[in-house]
C-alpha positions in Angstrom: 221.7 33.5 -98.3 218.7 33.7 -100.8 219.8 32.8 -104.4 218.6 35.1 -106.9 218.0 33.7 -110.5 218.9 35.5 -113.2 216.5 34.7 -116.7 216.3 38.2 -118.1 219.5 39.5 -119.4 219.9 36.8 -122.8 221.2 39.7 -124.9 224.5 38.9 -125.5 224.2 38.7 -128.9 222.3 42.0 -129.2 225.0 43.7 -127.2 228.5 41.7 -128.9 226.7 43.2 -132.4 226.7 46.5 -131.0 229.8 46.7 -129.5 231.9 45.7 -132.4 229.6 47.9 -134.6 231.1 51.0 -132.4 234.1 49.5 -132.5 234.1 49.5 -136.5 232.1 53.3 -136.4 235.5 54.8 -134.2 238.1 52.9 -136.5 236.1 54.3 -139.3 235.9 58.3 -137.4 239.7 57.9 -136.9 240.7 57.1 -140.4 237.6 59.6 -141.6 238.8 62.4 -139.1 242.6 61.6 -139.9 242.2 61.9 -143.3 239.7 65.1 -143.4 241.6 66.7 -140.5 238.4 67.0 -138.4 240.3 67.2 -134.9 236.6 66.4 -132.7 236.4 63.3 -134.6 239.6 62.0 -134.3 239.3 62.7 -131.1 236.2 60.9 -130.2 237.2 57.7 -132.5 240.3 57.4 -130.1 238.7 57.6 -127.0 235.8 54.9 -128.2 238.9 52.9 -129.3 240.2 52.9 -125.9 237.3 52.5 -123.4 234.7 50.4 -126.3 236.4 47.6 -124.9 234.9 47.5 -121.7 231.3 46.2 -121.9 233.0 43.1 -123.9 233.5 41.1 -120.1 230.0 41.7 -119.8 229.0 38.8 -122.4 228.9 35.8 -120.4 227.8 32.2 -122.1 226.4 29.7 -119.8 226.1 25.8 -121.1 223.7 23.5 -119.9 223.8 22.4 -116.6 226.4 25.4 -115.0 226.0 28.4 -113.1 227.5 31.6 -112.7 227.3 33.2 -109.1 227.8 37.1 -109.9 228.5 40.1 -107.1 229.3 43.5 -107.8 231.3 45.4 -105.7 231.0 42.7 -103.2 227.1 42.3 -103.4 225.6 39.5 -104.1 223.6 40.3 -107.2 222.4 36.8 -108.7 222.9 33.9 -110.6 223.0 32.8 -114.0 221.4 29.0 -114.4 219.9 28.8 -117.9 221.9 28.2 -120.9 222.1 31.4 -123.0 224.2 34.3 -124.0 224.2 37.2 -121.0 225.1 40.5 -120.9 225.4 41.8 -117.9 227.1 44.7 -115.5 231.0 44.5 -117.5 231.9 45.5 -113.3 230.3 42.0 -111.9 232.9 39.4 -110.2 232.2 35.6 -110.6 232.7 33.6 -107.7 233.3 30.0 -107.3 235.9 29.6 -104.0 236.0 25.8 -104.7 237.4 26.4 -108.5 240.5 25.3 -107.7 239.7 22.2 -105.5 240.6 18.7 -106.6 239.0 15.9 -105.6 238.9 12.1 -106.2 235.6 12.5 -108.0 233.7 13.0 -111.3 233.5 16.8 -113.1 237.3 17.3 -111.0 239.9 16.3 -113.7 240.4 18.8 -116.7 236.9 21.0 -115.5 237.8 24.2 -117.1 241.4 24.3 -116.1 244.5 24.4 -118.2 247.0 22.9 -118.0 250.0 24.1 -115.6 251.6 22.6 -112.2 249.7 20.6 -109.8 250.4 21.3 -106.1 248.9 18.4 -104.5 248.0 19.0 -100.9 246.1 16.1 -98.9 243.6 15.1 -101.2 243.0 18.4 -103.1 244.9 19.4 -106.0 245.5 22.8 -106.6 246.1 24.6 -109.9 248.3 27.5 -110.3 246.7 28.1 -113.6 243.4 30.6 -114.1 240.5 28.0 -113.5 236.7 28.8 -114.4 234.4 30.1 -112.4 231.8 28.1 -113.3 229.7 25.8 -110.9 228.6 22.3 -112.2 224.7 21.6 -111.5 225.3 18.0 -112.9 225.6 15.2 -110.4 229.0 14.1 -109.6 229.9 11.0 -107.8 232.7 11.6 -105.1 234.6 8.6 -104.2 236.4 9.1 -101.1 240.0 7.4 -100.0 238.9 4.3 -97.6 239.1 4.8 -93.7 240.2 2.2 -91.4 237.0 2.4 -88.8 236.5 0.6 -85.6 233.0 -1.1 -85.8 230.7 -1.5 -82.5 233.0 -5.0 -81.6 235.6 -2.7 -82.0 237.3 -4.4 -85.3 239.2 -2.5 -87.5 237.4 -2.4 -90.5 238.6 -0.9 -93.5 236.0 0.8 -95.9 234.9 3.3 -98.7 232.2 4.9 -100.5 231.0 6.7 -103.7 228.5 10.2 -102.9 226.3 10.8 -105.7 225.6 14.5 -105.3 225.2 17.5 -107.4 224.6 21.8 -106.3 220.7 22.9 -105.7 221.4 26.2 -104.1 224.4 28.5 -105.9 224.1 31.1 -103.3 224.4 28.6 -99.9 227.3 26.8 -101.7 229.1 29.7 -102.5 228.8 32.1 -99.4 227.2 30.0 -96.4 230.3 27.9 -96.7 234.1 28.2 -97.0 234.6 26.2 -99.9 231.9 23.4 -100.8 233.9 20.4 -102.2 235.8 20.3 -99.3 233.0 20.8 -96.8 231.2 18.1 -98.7 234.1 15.8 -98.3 235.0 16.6 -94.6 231.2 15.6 -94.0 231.4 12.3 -96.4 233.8 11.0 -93.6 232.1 12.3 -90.3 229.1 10.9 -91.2 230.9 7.3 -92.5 233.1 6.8 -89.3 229.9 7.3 -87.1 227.6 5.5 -88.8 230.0 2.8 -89.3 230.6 2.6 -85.5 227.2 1.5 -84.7 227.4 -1.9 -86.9 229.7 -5.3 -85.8 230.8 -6.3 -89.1 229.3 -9.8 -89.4 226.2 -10.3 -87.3 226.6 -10.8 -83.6 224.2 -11.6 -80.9 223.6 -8.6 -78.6 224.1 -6.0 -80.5 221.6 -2.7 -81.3 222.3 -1.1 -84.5 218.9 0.9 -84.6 218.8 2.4 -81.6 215.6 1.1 -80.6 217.1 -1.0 -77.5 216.4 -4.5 -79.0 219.0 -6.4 -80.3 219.1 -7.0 -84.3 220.6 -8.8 -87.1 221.9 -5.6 -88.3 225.8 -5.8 -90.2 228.2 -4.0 -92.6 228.5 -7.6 -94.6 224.8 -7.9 -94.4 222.7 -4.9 -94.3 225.1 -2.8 -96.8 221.6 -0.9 -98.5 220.7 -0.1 -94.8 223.8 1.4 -94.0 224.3 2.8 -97.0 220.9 4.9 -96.7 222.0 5.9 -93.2 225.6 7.1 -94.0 223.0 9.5 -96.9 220.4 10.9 -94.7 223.2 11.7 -92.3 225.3 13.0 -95.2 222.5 15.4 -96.0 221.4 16.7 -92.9 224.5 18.4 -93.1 225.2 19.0 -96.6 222.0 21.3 -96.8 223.7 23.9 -95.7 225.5 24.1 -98.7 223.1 23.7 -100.9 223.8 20.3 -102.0 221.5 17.6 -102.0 223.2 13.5 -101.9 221.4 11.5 -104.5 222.8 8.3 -103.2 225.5 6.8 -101.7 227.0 3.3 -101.7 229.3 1.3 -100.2 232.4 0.7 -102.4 234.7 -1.6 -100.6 234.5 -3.4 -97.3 236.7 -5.6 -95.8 238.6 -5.8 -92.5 242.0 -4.4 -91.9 245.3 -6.2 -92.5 246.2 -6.9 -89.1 243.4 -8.4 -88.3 242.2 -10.2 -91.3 243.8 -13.3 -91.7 242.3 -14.0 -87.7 238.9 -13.1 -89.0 239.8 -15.6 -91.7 240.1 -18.5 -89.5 237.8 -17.6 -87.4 234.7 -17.8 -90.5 236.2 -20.9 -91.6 236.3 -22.1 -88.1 232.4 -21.6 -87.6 231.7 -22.6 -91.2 233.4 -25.9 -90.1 231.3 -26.3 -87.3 228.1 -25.8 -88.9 228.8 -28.3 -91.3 230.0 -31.2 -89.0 226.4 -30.1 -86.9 224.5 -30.7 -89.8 226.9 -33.9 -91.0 225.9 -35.2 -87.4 222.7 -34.5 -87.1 222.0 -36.5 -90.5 224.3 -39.4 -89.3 222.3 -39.6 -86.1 219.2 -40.1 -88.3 220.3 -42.8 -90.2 221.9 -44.4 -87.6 218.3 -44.7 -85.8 216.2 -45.1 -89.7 219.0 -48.7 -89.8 218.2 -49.4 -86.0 214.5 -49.2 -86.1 214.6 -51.0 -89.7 216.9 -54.2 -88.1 214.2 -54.5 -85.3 211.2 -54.1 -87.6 212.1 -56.6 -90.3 213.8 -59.5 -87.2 217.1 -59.3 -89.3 219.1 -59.7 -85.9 218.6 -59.6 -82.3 221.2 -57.2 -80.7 222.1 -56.7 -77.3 222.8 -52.9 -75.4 226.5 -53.6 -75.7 226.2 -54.8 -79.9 223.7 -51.9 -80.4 226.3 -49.1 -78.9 229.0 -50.9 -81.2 226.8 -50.5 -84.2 226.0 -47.0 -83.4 229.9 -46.3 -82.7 230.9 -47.9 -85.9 228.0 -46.3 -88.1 228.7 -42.8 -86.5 232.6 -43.1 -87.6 231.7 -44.0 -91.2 229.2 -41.4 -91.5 230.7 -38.6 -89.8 234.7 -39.7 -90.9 236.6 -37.5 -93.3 237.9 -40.3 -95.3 236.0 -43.3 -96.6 235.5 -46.2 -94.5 237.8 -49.2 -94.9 235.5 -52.3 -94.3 236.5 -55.6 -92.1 235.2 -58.5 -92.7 234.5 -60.2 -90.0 234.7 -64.2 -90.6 234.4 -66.0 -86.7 231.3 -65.8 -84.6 229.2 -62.9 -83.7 230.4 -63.3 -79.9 
């Protein structure tokens, strides 16, 4: 479907003047004819007075950034994307199927609706009030409910993001698809649970997230702007369709799921543990040989094999100990 702009019909105002000006002209003939008893002008006074009425839903008033998708009999016939006061064919339907959709996202709450019973249903919320026609060109942000997600380790990983997106194409969004908002949203999730699935959630050795066959350093926790700019691209390569273009999207929460995330826990503080007592033992094995090599280089003792692996026991446990040393002093011989 081709949208079809319409620029040339601003003449609301021309037209609302000229209406009520026959309006006032057959009230006038009826009280004139009435009065004079001139039958043909009663006559035509009353019949303006009952069909004058009908070019009046002809005057449409667009704001800035909204659209109007018009059809006449079932024909698509064009849209109206300027701002302005239109007149056009008093016979033309607007269309908007996703009028009455509500979801968790920006432009959604209050957008031309009145107030009247919500019928909530899933995530959409459904009006049983009149609701506007309209279509919003602005950019909305859609922030979908989080999705617990398996990631390539096959952890549970709970997580959510915010769409930035707004409508390009009135037409495609209002005819190639059923209702956009909820196609948009369907899409939002396909594309997160499979992009999701190709990432561990902390880096891991082994693992190909690009697709390239060589393992990466690729993560949710890490590369969020990465996999944030792949969950869009995939986003819009199927949201073209109808006619929406994704401005951005970003990850919005990220964590991993309840059942699994106190194991997780343990397990970081586990290898953050052991990185620090490698790097606590890597420093106390190069003192311990800086005070070797500086007792043999200034003659401040001779030491045996056996004294120097006692030295080297004893330094290792003060250095490397989680408490502070409690010195003995030693007062007899050496041997």
């Amino acid at each position: 479907m081709k949208e079809i702009v319409l620029n040339k019909r601003k003449n609301g105002m021309a037209m609302l003047i000229l209406i009520l000006s026959l309006l006032l002209a057959a009230i006038a003939a009826v009280v004139y004819g009435a009065s004079q008893d001139c039958t043909w002008l009663l006559v035509v006074g009353i019949v303006w007075l009952c069909v004058g009425w009908i070019p009046l839903p002809g005057l449409k008033v667009i704001a800035p950034q909204e659209a109007l998708v018009l059809t006449l009999f079932g024909k698509y016939i064009g849209t109206l994307k300027e701002s302005g006061f239109y007149f056009v064919n008093p016979f033309c339907t607007a269309v908007n199927p996703a009028a009455k959709t509500r979801l968790n996202q920006s432009g959604d709450v209050d957008s031309g609706m009145k107030k009247g019973l919500l019928v909530t249903s899933g995530e959409a919320m459904v009006s049983s009030e009149i609701t506007s026609k309209k279509i919003s060109l602005k950019a909305m942000t859609l922030s979908n409910s989080r999705q617990k997600i398996n990631d390539c380790l096959g952890n549970p990983v709970e997580i959510g993001i915010a769409v930035i997106w707004k409508v390009v194409d009135t037409a495609k969004a209002v005819f190639d698809v059923d209702n956009y908002k909820e196609y948009l949203s369907l899409q939002c999730d396909s594309a997160l649970r499979n992009i999701v699935r190709m990432y561990p959630y902390d880096v891991s050795p082994n693992v190909d997230t690009t697709g390239d066959g060589v393992a990466d350093d690729g993560s949710l926790r890490g590369s969020s702007d990465v996999v944030a700019n792949r969950i869009r691209d995939e986003i819009q390569a199927k949201a073209s369709a109808a006619g929406i273009e994704i401005l951005e999207a970003r990850i919005t929460h990220l964590a991993y799921a309840p059942e699994i995330a106190a194991v997780m826990l343990q397990r970081q503080q586990a290898s953050a543990i052991i990185d620090a007592r490698k790097m606590i033992v890597d420093g106390a094995v190069g003192m311990v040989e800086m005070a070797l090599d500086r007792l043999n280089e200034h003659g401040v003792v001779e030491l045996d094999e056996e004294r120097k692996a006692a030295m080297v026991s004893n330094l290792l446990v003060v250095l490397c100990g989680n408490r502070d040393a409690q010195p003995i002093v030693n007062s007899g011989s050496l041997y």
